[in-house]
MINUVO-748352 format. One record per residue (C-alpha): residue number from 1; residue in three letters; x, y, z. Coordinates in steps of 0.05 Angstrom, whole numbers, always signed. Layout:
N
   num   residu       xx       yy       zz
   NUM      Ala        X        Y        Z
...
END
This chain:
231
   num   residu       xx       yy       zz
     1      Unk     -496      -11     +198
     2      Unk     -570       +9     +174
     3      Unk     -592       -3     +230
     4      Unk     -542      +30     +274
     5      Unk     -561     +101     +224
     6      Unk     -637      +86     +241
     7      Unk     -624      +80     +312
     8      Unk     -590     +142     +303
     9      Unk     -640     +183     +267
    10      Unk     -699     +163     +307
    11      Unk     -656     +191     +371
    12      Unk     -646     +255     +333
    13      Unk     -717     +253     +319
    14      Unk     -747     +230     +394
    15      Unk     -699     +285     +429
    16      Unk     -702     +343     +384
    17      Unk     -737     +390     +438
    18      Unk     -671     +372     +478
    19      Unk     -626     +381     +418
    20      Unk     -657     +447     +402
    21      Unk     -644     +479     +469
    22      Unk     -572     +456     +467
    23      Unk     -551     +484     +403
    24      Unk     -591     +549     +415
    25      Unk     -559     +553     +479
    26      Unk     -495     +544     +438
    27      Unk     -502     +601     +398
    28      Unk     -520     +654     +456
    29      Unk     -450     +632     +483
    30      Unk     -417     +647     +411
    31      Unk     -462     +707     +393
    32      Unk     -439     +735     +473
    33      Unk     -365     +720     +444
    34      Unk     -374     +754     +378
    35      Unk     -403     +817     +414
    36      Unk     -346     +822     +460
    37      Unk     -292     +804     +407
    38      Unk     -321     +862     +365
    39      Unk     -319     +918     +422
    40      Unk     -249     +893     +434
    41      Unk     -230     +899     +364
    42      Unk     -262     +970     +363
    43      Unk     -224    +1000     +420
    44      Unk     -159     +963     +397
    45      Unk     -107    +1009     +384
    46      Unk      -42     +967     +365
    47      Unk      -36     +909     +317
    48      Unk      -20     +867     +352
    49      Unk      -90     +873     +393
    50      Unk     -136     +878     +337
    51      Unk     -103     +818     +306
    52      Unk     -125     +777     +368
    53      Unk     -197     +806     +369
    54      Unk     -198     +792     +291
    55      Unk     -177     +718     +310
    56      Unk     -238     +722     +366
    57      Unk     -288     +749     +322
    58      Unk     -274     +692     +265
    59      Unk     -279     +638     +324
    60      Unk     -346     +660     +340
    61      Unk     -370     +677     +276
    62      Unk     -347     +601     +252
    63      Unk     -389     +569     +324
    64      Unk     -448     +604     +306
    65      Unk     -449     +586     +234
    66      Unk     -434     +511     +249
    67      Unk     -490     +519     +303
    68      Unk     -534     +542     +256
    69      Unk     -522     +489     +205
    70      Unk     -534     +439     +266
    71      Unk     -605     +457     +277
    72      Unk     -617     +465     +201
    73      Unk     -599     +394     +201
    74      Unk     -642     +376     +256
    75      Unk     -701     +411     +226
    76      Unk     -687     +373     +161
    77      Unk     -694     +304     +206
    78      Unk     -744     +315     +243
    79      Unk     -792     +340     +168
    80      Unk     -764     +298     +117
    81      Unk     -727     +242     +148
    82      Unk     -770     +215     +203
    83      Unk     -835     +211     +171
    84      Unk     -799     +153     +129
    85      Unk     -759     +123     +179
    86      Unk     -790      +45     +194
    87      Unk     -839      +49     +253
    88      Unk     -808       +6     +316
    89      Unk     -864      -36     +307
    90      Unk     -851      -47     +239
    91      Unk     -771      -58     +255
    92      Unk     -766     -121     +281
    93      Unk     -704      -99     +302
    94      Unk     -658     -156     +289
    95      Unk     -605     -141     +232
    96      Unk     -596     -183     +170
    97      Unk     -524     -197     +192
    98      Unk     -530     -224     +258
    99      Unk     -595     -253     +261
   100      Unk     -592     -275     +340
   101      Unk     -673     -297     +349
   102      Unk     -665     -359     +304
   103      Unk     -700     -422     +312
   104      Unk     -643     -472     +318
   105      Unk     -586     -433     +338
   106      Unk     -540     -472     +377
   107      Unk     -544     -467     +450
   108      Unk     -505     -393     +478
   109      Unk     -483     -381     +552
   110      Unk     -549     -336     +560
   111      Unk     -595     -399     +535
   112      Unk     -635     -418     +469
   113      Unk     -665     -359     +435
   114      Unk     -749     -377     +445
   115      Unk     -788     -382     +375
   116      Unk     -849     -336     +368
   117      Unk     -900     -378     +345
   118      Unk     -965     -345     +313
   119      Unk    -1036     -360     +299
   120      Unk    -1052     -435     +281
   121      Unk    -1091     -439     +221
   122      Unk    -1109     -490     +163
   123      Unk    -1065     -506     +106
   124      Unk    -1120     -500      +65
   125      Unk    -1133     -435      +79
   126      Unk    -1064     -396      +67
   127      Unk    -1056     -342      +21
   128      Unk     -991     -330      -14
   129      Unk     -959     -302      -77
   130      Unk     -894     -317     -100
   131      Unk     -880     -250     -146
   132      Unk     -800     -254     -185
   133      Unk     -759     -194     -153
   134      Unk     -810     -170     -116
   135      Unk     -825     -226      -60
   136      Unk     -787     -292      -71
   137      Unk     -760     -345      -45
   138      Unk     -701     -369      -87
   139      Unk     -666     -418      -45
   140      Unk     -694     -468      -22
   141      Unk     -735     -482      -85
   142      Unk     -800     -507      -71
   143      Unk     -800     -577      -52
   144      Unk     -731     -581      -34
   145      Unk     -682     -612      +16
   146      Unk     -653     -575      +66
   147      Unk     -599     -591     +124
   148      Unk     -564     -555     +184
   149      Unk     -546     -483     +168
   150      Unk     -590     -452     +110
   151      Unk     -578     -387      +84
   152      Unk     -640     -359      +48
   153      Unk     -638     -327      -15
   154      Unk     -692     -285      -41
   155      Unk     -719     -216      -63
   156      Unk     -765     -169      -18
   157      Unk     -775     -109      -60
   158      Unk     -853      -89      -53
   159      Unk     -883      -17      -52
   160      Unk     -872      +24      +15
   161      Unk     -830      -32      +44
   162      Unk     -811      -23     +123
   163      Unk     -778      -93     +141
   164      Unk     -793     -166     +128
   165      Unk     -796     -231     +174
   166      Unk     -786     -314     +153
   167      Unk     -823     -355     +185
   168      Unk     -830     -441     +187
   169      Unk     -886     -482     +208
   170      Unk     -907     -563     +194
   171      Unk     -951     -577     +144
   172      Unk    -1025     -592     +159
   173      Unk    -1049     -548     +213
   174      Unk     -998     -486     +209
   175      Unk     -967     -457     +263
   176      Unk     -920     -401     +241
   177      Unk     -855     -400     +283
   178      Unk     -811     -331     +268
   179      Unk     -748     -348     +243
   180      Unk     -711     -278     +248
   181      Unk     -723     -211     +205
   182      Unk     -687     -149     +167
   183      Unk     -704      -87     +152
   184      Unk     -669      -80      +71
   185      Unk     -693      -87       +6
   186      Unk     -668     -158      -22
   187      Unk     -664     -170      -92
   188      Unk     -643     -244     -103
   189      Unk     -593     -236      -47
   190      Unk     -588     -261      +30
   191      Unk     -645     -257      +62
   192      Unk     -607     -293     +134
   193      Unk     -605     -364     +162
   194      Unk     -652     -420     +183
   195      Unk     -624     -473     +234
   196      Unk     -654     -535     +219
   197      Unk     -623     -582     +266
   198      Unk     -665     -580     +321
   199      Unk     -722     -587     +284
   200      Unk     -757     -666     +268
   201      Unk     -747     -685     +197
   202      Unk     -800     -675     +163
   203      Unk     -842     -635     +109
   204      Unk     -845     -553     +121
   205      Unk     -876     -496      +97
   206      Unk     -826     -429     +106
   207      Unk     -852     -367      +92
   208      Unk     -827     -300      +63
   209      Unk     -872     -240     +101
   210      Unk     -863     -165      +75
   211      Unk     -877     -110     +117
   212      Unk     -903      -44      +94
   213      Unk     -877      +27     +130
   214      Unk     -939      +21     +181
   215      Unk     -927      -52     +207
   216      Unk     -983      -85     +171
   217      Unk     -962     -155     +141
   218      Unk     -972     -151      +66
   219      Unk     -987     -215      +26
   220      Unk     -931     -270      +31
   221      Unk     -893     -316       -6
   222      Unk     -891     -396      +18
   223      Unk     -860     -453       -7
   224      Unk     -857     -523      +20
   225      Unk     -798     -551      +44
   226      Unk     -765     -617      +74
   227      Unk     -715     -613     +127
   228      Unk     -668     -682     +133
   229      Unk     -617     -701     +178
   230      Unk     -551     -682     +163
   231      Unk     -493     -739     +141
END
C-alpha cells in the first residue's frame, strides 16, 4: 500500500505542468459558467427562473472552489511532499509484502528470479554494526540454523532512512547476493523472507543494509549464519 501512495505522489509530482493546465483549464470552464449563470439570474424575472440560475451559479461556484483546492493540493506536493519522497534509486522498488526478487523462490511460469550479486571482497575486511532498534537482525541470531522459508525479523530505524536491502553471501571471500528490499521503518518486526533451499548447506553471512533518502548505503549490520537441509 506505501508503495502504491509513493507511486502515486511521485506521478503527481513528475506531471504537475500537465496537472496544472488541466485544472486551470477547469476553472475557465466554471468561471465561463458562473458568468453566464449570473447575467441569467440578473435578467430573470419570475421565480421560477432565478431559482434555476441560483442553482447554476452555486454549481459553478462549488467547481471552481474544488478546482482551486486541487491545485492548492498540487502545490503542496510538489513543495513539501516530494522533496521527501524516496529517490527511485533509493526505492528498490520491491514491497515488503511480496518480495518477488528472492534468492530461492521456487520456480514461477516466467522463470527463477536472477540474484544480484555485488562486489567480492575479503571477510576480513567487512564493516558492520549491529545497533538494538536502530539496525538489527533479530532472527536468525547470530550463529544460528536456518532451513527453507525464513522470515527475517529485525529493526531498520536510522536517521533520514529511504529503504533498506538483505543480502547473503559464503563466508571467506564475500560475494553479496541481494535477497529482496523494503522501503519502511522496521522496529523488531518483518523485515521479508530468505529461501534457503536452493542454496548448499553451509556457513553464511546475511546482511542487513540501510539506505539513507539519497541512495547511499549507510553502515550495515551482519551476522553469520548456517543454512541446513530441511527434514
Amino acid at each position: 500500500m506505501e508503495e502504491i501512495l509513493n507511486n502515486v505522489l511521485r506521478g503527481l509530482v513528475t506531471y504537475n505542468v500537465g496537472i496544472f493546465i488541466v485544472l486551470t483549464l477547469g476553472i475557465l470552464v466554471y468561471a465561463r459558467k458562473f458568468l453566464i449563470g449570473l447575467r441569467e439570474w440578473q435578467k430573470a424575472v419570475f421565480g421560477l427562473e432565478r431559482t434555476l440560475a441560483e442553482r447554476k451559479l452555486v454549481g459553478a461556484t462549488t467547481g471552481m472552489t474544488l478546482l482551486i483546492l486541487l491545485i492548492i493540493g498540487e502545490f503542496l506536493v510538489i513543495t513539501v511532499v516530494g522533496p521527501r519522497l524516496p529517490s527511485p534509486e533509493a526505492d528498490i522498488g520491491i514491497n515488503e509484502e511480496t518480495f518477488e526478487t528472492v534468492t530461492g523462490t521456487p520456480p514461477s511460469d516466467e522463470g527463477d528470479p536472477i540474484p544480484v550479486p555485488t562486489a567480492t571482497v575479503g571477510q576480513e575486511s567487512l564493516i558492520f554494526e549491529c545497533i538494538e532498534g536502530v539496525i538489527e537482525i533479530t532472527y536468525p541470531e547470530d550463529g544460528g540454523e536456518v532451513s527453507g522459508t525464513v522470515e527475517l525479523m529485525g529493526s531498520v530505524n536510522v536517521e533520514g532512512f529511504g529503504s533498506y536491502k538483505y543480502e547473503y553471501s559464503t563466508t571467506g571471500a564475500i560475494n553479496w547476493t541481494t535477497i529482496a528490499a523494503g522501503n519502511s521503518l522496521k522496529l523488531d518486526e518483518s523485515l521479508g523472507f530468505w529461501y534457503t533451499s536452493s542454496l548448499v548447506p553451509g556457513n553464511y553471512l546475511l546482511q542487513l543494509v540501510p539506505l539513507d533518502n539519497t541512495g547511499e548505503e549507510l553502515t550495515p549490520c551482519i551476522i553469520g549464519v548456517e543454512v541446513v537441509s530441511e527434514e
